[in-house]
C-alpha positions as CSV (number, residue, x, y, z in Angstrom):
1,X,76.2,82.9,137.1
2,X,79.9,82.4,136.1
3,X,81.7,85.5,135.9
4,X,83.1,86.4,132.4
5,X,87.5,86.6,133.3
6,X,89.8,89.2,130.9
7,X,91.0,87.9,128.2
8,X,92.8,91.0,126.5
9,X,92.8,94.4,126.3
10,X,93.0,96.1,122.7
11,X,95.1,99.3,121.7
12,X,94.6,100.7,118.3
13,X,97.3,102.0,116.0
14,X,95.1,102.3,113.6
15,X,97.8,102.5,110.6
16,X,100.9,103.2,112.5
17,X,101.7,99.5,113.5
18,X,105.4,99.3,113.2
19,X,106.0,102.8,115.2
20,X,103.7,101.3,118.2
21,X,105.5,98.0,117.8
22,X,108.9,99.5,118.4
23,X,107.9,101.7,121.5
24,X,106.7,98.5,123.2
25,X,109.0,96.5,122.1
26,X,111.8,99.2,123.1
27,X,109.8,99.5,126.4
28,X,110.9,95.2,127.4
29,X,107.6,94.1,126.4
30,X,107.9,90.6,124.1
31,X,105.9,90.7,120.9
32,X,104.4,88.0,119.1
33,X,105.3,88.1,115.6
34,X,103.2,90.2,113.3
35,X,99.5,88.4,112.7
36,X,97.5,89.0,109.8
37,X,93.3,88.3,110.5
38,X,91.3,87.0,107.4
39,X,88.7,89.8,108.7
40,X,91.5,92.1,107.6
41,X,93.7,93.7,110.5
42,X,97.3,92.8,111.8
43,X,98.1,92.3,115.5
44,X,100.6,92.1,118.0
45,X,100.2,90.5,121.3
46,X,102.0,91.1,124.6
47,X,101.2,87.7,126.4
48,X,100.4,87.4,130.0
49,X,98.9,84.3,132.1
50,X,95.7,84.4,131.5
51,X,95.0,87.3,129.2
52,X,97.0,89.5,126.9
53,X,97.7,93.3,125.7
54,X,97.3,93.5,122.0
55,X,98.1,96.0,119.7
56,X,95.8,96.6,116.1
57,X,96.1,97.5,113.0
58,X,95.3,97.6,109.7
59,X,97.7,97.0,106.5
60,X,98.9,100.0,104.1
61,X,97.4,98.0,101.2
62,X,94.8,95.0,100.9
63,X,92.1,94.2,103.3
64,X,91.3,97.1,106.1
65,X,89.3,95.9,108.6
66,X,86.2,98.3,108.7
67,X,85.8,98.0,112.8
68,X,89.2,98.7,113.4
69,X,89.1,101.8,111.7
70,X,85.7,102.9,113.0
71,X,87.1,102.1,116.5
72,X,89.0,104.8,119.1
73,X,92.5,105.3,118.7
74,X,94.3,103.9,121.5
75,X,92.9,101.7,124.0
76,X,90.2,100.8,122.3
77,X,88.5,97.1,123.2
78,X,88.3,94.7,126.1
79,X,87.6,91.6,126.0
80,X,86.6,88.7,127.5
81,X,86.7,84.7,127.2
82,X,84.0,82.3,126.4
83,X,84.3,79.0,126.3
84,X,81.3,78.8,124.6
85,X,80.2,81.4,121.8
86,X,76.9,80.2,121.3
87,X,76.0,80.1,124.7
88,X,77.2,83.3,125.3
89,X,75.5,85.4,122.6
90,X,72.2,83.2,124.4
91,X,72.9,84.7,127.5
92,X,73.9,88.5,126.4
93,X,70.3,88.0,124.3
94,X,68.4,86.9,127.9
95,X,70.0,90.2,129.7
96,X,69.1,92.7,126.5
97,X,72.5,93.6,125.5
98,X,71.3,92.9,121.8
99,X,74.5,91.0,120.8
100,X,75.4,90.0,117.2
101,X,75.7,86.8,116.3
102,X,79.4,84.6,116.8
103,X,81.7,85.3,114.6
104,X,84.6,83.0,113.3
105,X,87.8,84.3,112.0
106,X,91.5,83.2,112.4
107,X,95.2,84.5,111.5
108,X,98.1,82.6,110.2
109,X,100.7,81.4,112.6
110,X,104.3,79.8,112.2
111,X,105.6,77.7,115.0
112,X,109.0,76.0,114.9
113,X,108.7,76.2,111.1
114,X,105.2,74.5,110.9
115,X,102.4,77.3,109.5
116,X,99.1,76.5,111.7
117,X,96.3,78.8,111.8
118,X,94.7,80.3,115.2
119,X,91.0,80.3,115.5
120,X,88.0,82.1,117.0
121,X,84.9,83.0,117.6
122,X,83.7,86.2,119.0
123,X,79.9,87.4,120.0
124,X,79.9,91.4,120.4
125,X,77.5,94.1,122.2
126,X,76.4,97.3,119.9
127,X,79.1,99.8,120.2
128,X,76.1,102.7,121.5
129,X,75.5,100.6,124.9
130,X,79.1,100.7,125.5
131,X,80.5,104.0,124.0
132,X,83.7,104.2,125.7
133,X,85.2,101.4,122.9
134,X,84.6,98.2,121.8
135,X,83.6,95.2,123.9
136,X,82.9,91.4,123.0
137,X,83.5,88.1,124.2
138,X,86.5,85.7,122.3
139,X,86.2,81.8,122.4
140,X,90.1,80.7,121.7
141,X,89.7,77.3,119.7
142,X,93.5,77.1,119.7
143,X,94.9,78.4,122.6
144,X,97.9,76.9,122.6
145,X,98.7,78.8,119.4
146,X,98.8,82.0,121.5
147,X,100.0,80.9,125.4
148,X,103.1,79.9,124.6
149,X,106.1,79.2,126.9
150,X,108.4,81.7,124.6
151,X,106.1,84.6,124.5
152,X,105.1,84.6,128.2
153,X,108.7,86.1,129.5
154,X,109.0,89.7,129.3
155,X,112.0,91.3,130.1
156,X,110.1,94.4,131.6
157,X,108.6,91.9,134.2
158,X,105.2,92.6,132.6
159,X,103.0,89.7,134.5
160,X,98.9,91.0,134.3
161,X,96.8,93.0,134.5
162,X,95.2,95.6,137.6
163,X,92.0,97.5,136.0
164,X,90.7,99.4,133.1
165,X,89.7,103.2,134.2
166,X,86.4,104.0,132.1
167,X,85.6,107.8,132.1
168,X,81.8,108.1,131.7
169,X,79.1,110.9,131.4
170,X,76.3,108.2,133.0
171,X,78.8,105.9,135.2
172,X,76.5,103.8,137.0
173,X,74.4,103.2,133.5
174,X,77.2,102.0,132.2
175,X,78.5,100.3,135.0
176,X,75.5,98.3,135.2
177,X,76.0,97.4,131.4
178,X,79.5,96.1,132.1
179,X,77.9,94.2,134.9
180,X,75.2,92.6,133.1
181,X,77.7,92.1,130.3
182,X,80.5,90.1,132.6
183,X,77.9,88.4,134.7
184,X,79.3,90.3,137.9
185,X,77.6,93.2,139.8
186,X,78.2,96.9,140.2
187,X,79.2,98.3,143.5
188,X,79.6,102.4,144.4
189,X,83.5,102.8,144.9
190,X,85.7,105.8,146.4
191,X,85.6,107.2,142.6
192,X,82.2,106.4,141.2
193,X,81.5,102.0,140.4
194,X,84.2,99.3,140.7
195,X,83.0,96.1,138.5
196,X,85.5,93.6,139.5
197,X,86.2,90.9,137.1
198,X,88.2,88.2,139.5
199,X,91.4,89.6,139.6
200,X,90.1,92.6,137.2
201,X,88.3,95.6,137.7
202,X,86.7,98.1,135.7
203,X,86.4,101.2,137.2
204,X,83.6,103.3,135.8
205,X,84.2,107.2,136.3
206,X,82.8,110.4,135.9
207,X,83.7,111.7,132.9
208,X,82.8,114.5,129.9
209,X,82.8,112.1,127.2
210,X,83.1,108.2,127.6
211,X,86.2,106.9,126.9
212,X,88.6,104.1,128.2
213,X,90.8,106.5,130.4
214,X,93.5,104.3,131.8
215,X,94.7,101.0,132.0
216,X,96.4,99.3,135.1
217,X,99.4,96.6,134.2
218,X,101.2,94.4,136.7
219,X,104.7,94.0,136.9
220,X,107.6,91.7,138.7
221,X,109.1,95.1,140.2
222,X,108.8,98.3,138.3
223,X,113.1,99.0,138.6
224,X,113.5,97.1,134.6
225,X,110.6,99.5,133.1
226,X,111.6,102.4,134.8
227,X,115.2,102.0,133.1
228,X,113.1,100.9,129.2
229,X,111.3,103.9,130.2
230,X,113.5,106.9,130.6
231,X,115.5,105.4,127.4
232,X,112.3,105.8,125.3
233,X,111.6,109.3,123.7
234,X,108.6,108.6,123.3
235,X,107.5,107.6,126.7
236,X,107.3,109.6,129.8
237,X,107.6,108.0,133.5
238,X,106.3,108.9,136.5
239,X,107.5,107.5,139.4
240,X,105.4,105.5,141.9
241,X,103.9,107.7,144.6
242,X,102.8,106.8,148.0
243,X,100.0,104.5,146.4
244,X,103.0,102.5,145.1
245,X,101.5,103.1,141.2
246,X,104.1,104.7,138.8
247,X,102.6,106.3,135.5
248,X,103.5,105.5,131.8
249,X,102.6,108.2,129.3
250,X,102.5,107.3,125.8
251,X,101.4,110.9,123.7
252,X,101.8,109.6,120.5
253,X,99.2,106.7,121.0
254,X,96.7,108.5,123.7
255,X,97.9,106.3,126.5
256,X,98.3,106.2,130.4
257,X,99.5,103.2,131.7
258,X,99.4,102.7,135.5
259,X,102.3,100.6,136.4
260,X,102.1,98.3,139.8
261,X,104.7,95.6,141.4
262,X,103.3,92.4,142.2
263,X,105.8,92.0,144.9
C-alpha cells in the first residue's frame, strides 16, 4: 500500500487572521496573499516543497465556515495528498475509518494580474476517531496555483517539515488510526508510537486530553529566525539544546514550534 505523504499542516486563528498573519509574517515566513474558500474561510499559506503550513480563518462578516469554528484553536488539522479522492474515500471505507464523501471546493487566486481559481477535493475521517484535531486527505487539481517559484523562498530559511507531536489519553489506539489512515504502520518509540510518514512522523504521546501538542519545522540554519524571533513580542525563543532543536512559543495562538537546521 502506498503511504499517504504531508501535504499541510493547519493552524486556526479562528477570527484573529490579520494578528496571526503579522507574527508570521514578522517572524521571515512568506505568505501567500489572503484566500477566500467558497466553503467560507480565508487562508494563508506558508509554502514548502512538498507540503505547506497554513493558517485559517473565518471573515468578520459573510460566510463562516462552520468546521473551522467547531475546530481547536491553534494547530488544528493535518493533512494529507491524494491523487485520487475517490479512491481514497474507497480505501479509508475498506479499513473502517467511516470517511465522508469528497468534497470539492476552491478559492480565488490572482497571478500576474490573471484571476484563476484553485481547486480541490478533500475526503475526511469523523472528528471522534481522531480527537486531537482535524484530519482528511486534499487532492490539488491545480497545483501549480499554490507551488509557486515566488512563494517557496522564505527569508527565515523555513524549508519542511520534521513531525507533529500528538498528546493522547489512548496513544497506541490512536496511533493505529493514524496508521490505518496514512497507509503506514505504528511502531513503539522512546516516548510512546512514532507513525512515520516518509520524511514525516507523527508522534503519538501520552497525554491528559488529546490534542496536537507540537509541531516540528525545518529550517536552512536557525541564526535568521532566531534574530525574527527575539524581535517579535509576541514570540518567545529557546535556544537549541544538545538535541540541536530550538523552541518557538507562540502564547497568543497556543503554539510550540520545534525549530531544526537541515544542515
Amino acid at each position: 500500500m502506498t503511504i499517504a505523504p504531508l501535504d499541510h499542516v493547519v493552524i486556526n486563528t479562528l477570527r484573529g487572521m490579520d494578528a496571526a498573519a503579522d507574527i508570521f509574517a514578522g517572524l521571515g515566513f512568506t505568505l501567500t496573499p489572503l484566500g477566500r474558500h467558497s466553503l467560507g474561510s480565508i487562508n494563508h499559506l506558508m509554502v514548502a516543497p512538498g507540503a505547506y503550513l497554513e493558517l485559517v480563518g473565518v471573515p468578520n462578516e459573510g460566510k463562516q465556515r462552520q468546521e473551522v469554528l467547531d475546530s481547536p484553536f491553534g494547530l488544528s488539522g493535518l493533512v494529507f495528498k491524494t491523487k485520487d479522492a475517490d479512491a481514497t474515500f474507497a480505501r479509508l471505507s475498506d479499513a473502517g475509518l467511516a470517511p465522508g464523501e469528497p468534497k470539492a471546493f476552491s478559492r480565488p487566486v490572482e497571478i500576474d494580474g490573471a484571476a484563476l481559481e484553485a481547486k480541490f477535493r478533500t475526503v475526511r475521517v469523523p472528528a471522534e476517531l481522531f480527537p486531537a484535531g482535524r484530519v482528511y486527505f486534499c487532492e490539488h487539481l491545480t497545483p501549480e496555483l499554490v507551488w509557486r517559484e515566488e512563494w517557496l523562498s522564505h527569508p527565515n530559511g523555513f524549508v519542511g517539515f520534521d513531525r507533529i507531536e500528538v498528546a493522547s489519553p489512548a496513544p497506541e489506539a490512536d496511533a493505529r488510526r493514524y496508521a490505518a489512515a496514512t497507509g503506514s504502520s505504528a511502531t513503539l518509540s522512546a516516548a510512546g508510537w512514532r507513525v512515520a510518514v516518509d520524511d514525516f512522523a507523527i508522534d503519538v504521546a501520552p497525554g491528559a486530553a488529546a490534542r496536537f501538542a507540537k509541531l516540528g519545522l525545518r529550517f536552512d540554519g536557525l541564526d535568521a529566525l532566531a534574530a525574527r524571533a527575539s524581535a517579535t513580542p509576541a514570540a518567545r525563543w529557546t535556544a537549541p539544546g544538545a538535541d540541536g532543536v530550538a523552541l518557538l512559543d507562540i502564547a497568543s495562538l497556543d503554539l510550540r514550534i520545534e525549530c531544526r537546521s537541515s544542515r
